[in-house]
TORKE-997431 format. One line per 4 residues: number of its first residue (from 1); their letters; for each residue x, y, z of N, C-alpha, C. Coordinates in pm, whole numbers, plus 50000, padded with zeros to 5 digits. Example, Ala and Ser with C-alpha at 12.3 -4.5 7.8 and 13.67 -1.06 7.14 Angstrom:
! TORKE-997431
1 = AS = 51319 49431 50780 51230 49550 50780 51320 49670 50780 ~ 51285 49775 50708 51367 49894 50714 51290 50003 50787
This chain:
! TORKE-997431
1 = XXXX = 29254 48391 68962 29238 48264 69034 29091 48222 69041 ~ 28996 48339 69080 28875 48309 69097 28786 48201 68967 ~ 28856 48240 68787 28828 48164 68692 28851 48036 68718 ~ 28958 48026 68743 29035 47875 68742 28963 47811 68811
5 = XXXX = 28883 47827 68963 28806 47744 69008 28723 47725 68959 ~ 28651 47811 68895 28510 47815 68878 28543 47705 68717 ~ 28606 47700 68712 28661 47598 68556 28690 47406 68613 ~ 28751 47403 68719 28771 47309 68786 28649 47242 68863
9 = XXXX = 28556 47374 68904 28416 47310 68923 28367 47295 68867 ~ 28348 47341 68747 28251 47268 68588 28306 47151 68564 ~ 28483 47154 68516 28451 47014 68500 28442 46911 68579 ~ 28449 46949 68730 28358 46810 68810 28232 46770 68813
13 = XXXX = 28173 46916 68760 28023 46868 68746 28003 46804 68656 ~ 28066 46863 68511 28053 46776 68373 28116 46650 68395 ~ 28215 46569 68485 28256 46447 68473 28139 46349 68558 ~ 28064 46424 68617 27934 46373 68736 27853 46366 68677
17 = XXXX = 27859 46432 68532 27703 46412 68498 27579 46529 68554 ~ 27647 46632 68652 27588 46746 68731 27527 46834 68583 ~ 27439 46837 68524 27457 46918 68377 27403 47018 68467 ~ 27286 47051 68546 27176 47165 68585 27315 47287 68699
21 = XXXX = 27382 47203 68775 27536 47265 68848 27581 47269 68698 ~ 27666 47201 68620 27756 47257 68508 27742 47417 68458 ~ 27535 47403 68470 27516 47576 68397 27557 47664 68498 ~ 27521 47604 68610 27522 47737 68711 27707 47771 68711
25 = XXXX = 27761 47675 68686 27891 47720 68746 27967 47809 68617 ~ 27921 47774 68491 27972 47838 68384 27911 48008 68391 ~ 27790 48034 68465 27723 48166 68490 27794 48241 68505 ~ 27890 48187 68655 27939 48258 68745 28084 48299 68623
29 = XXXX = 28112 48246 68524 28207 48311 68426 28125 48415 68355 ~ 27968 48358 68287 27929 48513 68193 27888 48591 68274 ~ 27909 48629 68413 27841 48751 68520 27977 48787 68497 ~ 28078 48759 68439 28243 48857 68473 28229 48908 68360
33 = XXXX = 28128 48878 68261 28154 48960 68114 28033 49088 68043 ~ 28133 49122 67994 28029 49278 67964 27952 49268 67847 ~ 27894 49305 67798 27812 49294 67637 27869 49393 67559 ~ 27985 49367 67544 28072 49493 67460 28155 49448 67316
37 = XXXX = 28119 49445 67182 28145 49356 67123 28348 49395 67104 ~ 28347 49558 67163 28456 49588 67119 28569 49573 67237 ~ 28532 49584 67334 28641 49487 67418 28716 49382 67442 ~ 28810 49362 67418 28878 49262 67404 28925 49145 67520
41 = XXXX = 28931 49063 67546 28928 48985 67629 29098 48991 67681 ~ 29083 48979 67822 29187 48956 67895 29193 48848 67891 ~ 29364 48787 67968 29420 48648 67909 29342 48565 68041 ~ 29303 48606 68123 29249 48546 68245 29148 48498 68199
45 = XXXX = 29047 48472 68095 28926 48414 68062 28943 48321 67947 ~ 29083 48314 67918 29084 48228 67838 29180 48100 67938 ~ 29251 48139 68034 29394 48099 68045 29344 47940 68092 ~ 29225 47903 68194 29220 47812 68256 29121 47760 68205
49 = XXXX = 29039 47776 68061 28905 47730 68024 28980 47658 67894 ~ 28925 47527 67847 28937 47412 67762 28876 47456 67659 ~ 28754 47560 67673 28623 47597 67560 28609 47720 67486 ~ 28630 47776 67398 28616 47852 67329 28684 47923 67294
53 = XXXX = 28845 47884 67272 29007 47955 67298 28990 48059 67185 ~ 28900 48028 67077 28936 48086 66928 28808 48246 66938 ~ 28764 48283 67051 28696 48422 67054 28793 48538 67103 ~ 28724 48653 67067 28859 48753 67075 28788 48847 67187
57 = XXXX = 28667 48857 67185 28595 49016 67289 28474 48952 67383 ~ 28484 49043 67474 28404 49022 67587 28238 48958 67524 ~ 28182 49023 67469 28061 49007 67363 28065 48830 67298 ~ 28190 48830 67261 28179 48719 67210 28175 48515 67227
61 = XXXX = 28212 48569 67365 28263 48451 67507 28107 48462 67604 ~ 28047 48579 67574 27953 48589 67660 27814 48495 67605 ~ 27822 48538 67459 27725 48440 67352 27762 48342 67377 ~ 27873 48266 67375 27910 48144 67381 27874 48063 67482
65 = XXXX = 27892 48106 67610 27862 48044 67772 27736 48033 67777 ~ 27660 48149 67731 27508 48145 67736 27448 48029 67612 ~ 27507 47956 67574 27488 47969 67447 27511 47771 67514 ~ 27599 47717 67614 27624 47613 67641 27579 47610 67716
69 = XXXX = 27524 47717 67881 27434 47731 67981 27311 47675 67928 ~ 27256 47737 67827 27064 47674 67752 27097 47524 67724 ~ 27232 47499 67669 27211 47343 67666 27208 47234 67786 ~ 27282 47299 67832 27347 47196 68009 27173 47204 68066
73 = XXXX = 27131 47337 68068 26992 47340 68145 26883 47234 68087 ~ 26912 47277 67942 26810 47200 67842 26783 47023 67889 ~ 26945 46964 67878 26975 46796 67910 26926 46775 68077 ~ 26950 46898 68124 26942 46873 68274 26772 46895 68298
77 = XXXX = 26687 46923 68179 26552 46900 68190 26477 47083 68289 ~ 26558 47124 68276 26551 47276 68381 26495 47387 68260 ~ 26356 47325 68166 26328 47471 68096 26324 47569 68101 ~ 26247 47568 68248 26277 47731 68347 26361 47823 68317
81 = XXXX = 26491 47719 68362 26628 47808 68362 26619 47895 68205 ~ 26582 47764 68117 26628 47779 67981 26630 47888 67958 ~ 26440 47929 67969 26353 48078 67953 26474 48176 67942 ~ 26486 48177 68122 26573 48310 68159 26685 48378 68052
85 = XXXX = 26747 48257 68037 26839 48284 67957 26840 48302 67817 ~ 26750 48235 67781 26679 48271 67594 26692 48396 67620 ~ 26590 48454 67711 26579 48608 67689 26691 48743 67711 ~ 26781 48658 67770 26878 48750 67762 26969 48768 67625
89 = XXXX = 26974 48652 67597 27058 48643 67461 26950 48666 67365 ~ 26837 48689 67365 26782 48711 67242 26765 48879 67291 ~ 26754 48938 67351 26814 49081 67307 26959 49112 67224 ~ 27059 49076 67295 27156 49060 67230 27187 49030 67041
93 = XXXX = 27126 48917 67060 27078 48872 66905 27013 48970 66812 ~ 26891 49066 66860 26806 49126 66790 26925 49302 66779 ~ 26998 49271 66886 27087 49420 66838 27230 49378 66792 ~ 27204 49274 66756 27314 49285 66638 27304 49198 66512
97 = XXXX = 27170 49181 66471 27095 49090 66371 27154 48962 66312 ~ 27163 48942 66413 27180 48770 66464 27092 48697 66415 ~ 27015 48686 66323 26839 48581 66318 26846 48486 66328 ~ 26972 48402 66260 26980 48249 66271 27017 48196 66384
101 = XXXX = 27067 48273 66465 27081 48209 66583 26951 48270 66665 ~ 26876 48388 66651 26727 48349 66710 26658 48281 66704 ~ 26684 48189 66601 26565 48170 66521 26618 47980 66603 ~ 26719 47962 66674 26753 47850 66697 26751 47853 66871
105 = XXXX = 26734 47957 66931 26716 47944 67077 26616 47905 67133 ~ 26491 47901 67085 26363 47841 67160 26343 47694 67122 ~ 26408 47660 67060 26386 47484 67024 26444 47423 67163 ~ 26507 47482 67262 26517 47388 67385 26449 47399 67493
109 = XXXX = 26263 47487 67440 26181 47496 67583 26143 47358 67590 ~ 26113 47277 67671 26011 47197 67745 25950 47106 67599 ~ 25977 46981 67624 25917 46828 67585 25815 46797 67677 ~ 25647 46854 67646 25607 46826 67742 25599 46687 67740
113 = XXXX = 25587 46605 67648 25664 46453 67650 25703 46385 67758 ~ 25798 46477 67825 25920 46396 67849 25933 46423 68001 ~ 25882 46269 68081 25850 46299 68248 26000 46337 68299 ~ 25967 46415 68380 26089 46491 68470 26102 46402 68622
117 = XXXX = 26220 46389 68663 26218 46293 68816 26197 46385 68922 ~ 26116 46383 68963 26053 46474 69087 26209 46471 69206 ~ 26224 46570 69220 26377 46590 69274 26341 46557 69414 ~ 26439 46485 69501 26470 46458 69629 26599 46522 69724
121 = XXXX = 26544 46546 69826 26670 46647 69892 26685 46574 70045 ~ 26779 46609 70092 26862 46497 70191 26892 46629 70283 ~ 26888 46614 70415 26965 46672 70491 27060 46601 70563 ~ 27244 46659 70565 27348 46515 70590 27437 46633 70676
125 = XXXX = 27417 46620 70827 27494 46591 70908 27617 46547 70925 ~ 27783 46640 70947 27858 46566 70951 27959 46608 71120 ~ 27946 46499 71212 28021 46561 71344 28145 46467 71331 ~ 28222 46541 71439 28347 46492 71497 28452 46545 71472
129 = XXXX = 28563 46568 71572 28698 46693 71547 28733 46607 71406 ~ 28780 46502 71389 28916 46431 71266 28811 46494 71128 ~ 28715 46573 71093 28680 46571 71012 28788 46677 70942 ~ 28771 46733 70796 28827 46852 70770 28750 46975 70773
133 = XXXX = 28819 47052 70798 28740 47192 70919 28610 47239 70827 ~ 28620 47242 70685 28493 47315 70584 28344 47160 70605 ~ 28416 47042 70671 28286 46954 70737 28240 46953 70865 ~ 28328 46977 70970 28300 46919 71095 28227 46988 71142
137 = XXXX = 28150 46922 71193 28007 46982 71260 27963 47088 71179 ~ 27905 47051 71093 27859 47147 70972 27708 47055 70918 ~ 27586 47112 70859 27486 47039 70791 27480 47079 70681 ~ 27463 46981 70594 27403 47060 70435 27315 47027 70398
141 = XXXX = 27270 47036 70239 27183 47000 70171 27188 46930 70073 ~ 27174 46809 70045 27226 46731 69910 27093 46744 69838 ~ 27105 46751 69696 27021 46759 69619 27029 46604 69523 ~ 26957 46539 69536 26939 46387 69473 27007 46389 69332
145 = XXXX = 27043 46266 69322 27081 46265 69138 26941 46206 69150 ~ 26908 46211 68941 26757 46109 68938 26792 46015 68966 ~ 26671 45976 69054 26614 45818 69085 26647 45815 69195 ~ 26754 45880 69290 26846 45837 69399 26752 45848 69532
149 = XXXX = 26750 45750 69635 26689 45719 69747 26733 45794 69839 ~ 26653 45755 69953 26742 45752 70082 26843 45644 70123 ~ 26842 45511 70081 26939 45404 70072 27041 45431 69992 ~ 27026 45516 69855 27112 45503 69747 27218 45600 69842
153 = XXXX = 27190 45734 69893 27232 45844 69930 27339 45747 70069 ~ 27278 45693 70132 27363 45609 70266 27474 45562 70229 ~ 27451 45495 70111 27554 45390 70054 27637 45475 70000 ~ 27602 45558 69946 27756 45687 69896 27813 45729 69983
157 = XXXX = 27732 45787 70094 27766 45813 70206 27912 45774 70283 ~ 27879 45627 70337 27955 45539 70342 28095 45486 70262 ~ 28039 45550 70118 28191 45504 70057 28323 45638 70048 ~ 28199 45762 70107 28265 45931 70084 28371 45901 70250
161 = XXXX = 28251 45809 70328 28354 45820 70495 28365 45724 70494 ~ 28420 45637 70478 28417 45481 70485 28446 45473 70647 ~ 28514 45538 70767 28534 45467 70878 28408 45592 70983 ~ 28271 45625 70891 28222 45722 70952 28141 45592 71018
165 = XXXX = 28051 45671 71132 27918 45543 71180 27817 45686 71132 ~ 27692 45592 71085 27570 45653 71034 27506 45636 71138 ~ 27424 45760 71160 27388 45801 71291 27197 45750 71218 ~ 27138 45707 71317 26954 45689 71303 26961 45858 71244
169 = XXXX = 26795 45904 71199 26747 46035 71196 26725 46050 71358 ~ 26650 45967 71397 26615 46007 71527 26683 46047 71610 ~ 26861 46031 71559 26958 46035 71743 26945 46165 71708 ~ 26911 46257 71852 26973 46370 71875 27101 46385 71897
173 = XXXX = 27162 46499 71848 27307 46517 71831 27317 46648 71970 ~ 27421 46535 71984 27474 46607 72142 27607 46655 72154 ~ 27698 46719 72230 27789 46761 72223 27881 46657 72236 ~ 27886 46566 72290 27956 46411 72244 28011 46361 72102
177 = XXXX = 27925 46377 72024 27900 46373 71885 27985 46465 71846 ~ 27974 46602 71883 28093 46683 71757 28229 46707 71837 ~ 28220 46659 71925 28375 46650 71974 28447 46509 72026 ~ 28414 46475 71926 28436 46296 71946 28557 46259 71822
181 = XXXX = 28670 46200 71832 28809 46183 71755 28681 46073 71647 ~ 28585 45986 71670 28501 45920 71585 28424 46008 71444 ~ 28412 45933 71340 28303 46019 71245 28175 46020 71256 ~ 28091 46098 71250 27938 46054 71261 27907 46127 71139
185 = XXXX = 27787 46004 71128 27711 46119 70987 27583 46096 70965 ~ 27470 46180 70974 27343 46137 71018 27249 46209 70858 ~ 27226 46134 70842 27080 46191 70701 26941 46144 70736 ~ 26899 46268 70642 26751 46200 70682 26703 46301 70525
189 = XXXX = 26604 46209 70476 26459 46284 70376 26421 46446 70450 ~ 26442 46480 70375 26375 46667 70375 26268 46733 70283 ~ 26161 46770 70300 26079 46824 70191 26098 46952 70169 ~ 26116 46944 70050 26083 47134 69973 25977 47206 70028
193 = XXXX = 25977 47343 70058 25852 47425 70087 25853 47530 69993 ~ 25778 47519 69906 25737 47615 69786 25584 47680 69840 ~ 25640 47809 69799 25487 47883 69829 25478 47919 69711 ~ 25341 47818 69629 25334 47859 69501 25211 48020 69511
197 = XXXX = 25159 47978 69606 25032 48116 69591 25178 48273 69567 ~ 25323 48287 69663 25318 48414 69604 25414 48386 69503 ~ 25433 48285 69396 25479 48311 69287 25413 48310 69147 ~ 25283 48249 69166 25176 48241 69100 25062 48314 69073
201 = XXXX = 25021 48333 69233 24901 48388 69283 24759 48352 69269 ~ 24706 48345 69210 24558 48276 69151 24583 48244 69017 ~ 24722 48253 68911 24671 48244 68793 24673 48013 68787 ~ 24625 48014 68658 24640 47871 68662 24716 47813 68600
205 = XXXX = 24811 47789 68638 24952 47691 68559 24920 47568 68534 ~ 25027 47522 68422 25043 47351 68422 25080 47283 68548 ~ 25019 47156 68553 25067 47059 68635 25203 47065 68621 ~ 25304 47025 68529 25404 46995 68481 25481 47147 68531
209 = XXXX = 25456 47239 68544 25532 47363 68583 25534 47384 68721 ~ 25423 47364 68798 25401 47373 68931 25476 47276 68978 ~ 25496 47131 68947 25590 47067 68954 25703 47041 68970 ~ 25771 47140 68882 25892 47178 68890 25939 47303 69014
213 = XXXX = 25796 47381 69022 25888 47423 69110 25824 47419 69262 ~ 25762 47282 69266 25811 47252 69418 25898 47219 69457 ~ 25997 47169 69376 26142 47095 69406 26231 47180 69323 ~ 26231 47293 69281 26340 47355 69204 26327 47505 69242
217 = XXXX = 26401 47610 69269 26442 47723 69287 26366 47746 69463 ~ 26428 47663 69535 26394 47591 69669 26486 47626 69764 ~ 26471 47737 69906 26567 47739 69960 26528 47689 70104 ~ 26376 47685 70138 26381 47645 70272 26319 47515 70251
221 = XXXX = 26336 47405 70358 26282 47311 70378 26198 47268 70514 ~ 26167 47163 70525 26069 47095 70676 26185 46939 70708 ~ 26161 46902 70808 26160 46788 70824 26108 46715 70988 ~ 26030 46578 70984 25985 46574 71114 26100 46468 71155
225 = XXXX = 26084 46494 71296 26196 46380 71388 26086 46296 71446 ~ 26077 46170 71405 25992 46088 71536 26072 46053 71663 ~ 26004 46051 71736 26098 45995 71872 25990 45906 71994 ~ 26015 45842 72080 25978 45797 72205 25933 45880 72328
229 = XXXX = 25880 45932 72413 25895 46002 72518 25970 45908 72644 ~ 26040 45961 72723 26107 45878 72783 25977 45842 72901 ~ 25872 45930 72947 25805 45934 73080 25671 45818 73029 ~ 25692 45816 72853 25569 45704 72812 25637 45576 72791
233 = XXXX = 25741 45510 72841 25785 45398 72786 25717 45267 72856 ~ 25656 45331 72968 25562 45184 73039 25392 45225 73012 ~ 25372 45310 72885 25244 45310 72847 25185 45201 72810 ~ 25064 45133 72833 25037 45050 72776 25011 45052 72640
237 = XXXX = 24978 45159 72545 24968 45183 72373 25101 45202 72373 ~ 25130 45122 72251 25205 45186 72160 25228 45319 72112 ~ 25105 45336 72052 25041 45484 72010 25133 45581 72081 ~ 25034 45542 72242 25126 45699 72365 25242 45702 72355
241 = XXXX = 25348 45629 72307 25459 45639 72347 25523 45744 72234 ~ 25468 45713 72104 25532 45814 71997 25460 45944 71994 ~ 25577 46071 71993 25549 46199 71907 25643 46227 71832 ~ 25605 46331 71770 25699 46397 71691 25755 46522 71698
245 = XXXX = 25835 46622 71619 25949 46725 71614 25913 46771 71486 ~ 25857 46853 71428 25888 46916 71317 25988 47048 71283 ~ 26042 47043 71187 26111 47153 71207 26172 47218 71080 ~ 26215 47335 71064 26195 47395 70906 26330 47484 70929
249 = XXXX = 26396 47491 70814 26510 47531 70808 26558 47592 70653 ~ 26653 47693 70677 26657 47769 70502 26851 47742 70501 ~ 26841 47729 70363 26988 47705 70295 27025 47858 70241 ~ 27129 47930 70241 27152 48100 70183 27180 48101 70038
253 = XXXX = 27154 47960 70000 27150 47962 69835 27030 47874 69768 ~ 26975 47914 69653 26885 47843 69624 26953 47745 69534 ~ 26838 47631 69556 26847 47503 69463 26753 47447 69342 ~ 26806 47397 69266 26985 47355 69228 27094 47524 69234
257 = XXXX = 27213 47493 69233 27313 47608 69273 27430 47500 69170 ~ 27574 47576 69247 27689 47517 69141 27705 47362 69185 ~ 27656 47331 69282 27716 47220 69345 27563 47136 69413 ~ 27549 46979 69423 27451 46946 69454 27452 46977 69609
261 = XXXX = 27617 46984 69697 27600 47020 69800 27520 47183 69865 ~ 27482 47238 69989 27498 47354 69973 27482 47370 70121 ~ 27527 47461 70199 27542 47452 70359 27402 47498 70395 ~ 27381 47452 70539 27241 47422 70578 27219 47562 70685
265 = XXXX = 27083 47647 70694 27137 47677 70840 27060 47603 70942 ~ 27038 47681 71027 26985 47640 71183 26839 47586 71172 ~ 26820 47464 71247 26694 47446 71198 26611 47472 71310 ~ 26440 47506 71309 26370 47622 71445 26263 47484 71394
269 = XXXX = 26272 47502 71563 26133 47320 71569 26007 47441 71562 ~ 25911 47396 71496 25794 47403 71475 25667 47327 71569 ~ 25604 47403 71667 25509 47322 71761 25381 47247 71667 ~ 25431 47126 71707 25357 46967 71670 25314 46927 71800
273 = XXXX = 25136 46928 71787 25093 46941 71889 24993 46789 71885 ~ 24944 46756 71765 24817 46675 71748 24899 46518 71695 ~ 24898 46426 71774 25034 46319 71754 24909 46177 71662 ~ 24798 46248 71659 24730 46137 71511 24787 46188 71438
277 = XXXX = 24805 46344 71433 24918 46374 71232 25018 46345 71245 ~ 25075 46297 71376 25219 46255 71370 25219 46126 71324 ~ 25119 46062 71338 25153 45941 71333 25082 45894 71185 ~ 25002 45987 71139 24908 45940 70998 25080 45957 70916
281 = XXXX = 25120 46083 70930 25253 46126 70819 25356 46030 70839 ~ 25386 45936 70973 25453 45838 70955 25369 45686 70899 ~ 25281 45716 70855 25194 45586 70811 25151 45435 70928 ~ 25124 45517 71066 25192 45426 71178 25091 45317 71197
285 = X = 24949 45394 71152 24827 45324 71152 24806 45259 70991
């Protein structure tokens, strides 16, 4: 059974256009397979997959997945990934003198050519009992298609709940909210936190690589809440009346994963103390 999903989630990713999810989810099939050219494949790896009906051994289904994983990564612009996986299959290749197909796996590193869309991530809130139980009162993490906004993301939003109400970033969510027969659904912009110093350390990378992975193999994030103080609302500034909430939070899977969704955990406010950076990072001045 476990195949069959994992087949049903590829092809939702492949009908989405998900290519960078398509690889990951086809993985989770070559992690079930051994590098054994003489084992023969059980009917369970063929029974629910559309792709590659005509291989006979474990060895041989395993080349294959890896072999459509480098491409999905390749279109999905994820050279990174590519790497990883070149190198696994090019052992493979070199012990069983494979050349022409070595000799064809590195043609899908990196176009440095070819600008990449700096990835955007969403944190989306969903309360209220009528939801279905794997949403209600649950947060995740959406990972942007290219180009996609914070408007673009609302408007899907809206057509995924059509009778939900979109909550401000700012409302705090109260126990009203998740036990309410109503939908609520609250998003807001989230930034990646990449610590390139310990994956790097001092050496000096490309722009174009560092790049990628501020927004790619990403599990915790930040995000600030602006708000009002209720005791400054007869301040005479403007200014006094706003501070802010920062606060940072980790997902138990990294991103991209099989799915653009991925569950959120708990997010721990961070003391924001100096309210000119609150207000420079909201552009207030």
């Amino acid at each position: 059974m476990y195949v069959k999903y994992i087949y049903q989630l590829y092809e939702m990713n492949v009908r989405l256009q998900n290519k960078i999810e398509a690889g990951h989810t086809l993985m989770l099939h070559a992690k079930l397979l051994d590098w054994d050219p003489d084992k023969n494949l059980e009917e369970v790896h063929l029974k629910y997959s559309r792709i590659h009906q005509t291989v006979k051994t474990h060895d041989q289904l395993k080349k294959q997945l890896l072999s459509d994983i480098i491409q999905l990564f390749d279109e999905g612009d994820a050279w990174e990934k590519v790497i990883k996986v070149c190198k696994e299959l090019q052992i493979q290749y070199e012990q069983s003198f494979e050349y022409d197909n070595l000799t064809r796996l590195y043609v899908h590193i990196m176009d440095a050519s070819k600008q990449r869309f700096e990835q955007e991530y969403f944190r989306i809130g969903c309360y209220g009992i009528v939801l279905h139980d794997f949403l209600q009162n649950q947060v995740f993490v959406y990972r942007s298609e290219p180009g996609q906004r914070l408007s673009d993301v609302r408007e899907k939003l809206q057509t995924i709940f059509p009778h939900s109400i979109l909550l401000d970033p700012t409302t705090n969510i109260e126990e009203h909210h998740r036990r309410s027969i109503s939908q609520y659904v609250q998003v807001q912009v989230v930034q990646p936190i990449s610590d390139e110093k310990a994956r790097f350390g001092n050496r000096n990378i490309p722009e174009a690589i560092l790049q990628y992975y501020r927004s790619n193999e990403i599990r915790r994030f930040t995000y600030t809440r602006l708000f009002v103080h209720e005791d400054d609302r007869d301040a005479t500034s403007d200014i006094a009346q706003f501070s802010a909430e920062k606060y940072e939070f980790s997902t138990a899977l990294l991103l991209p994963n099989t799915t653009r969704w991925v569950p959120a955990g708990s997010s721990t406010k961070v003391t924001y103390n100096f309210i000119f950076i609150n207000l420079i990072e909201f552009n207030v001045f």
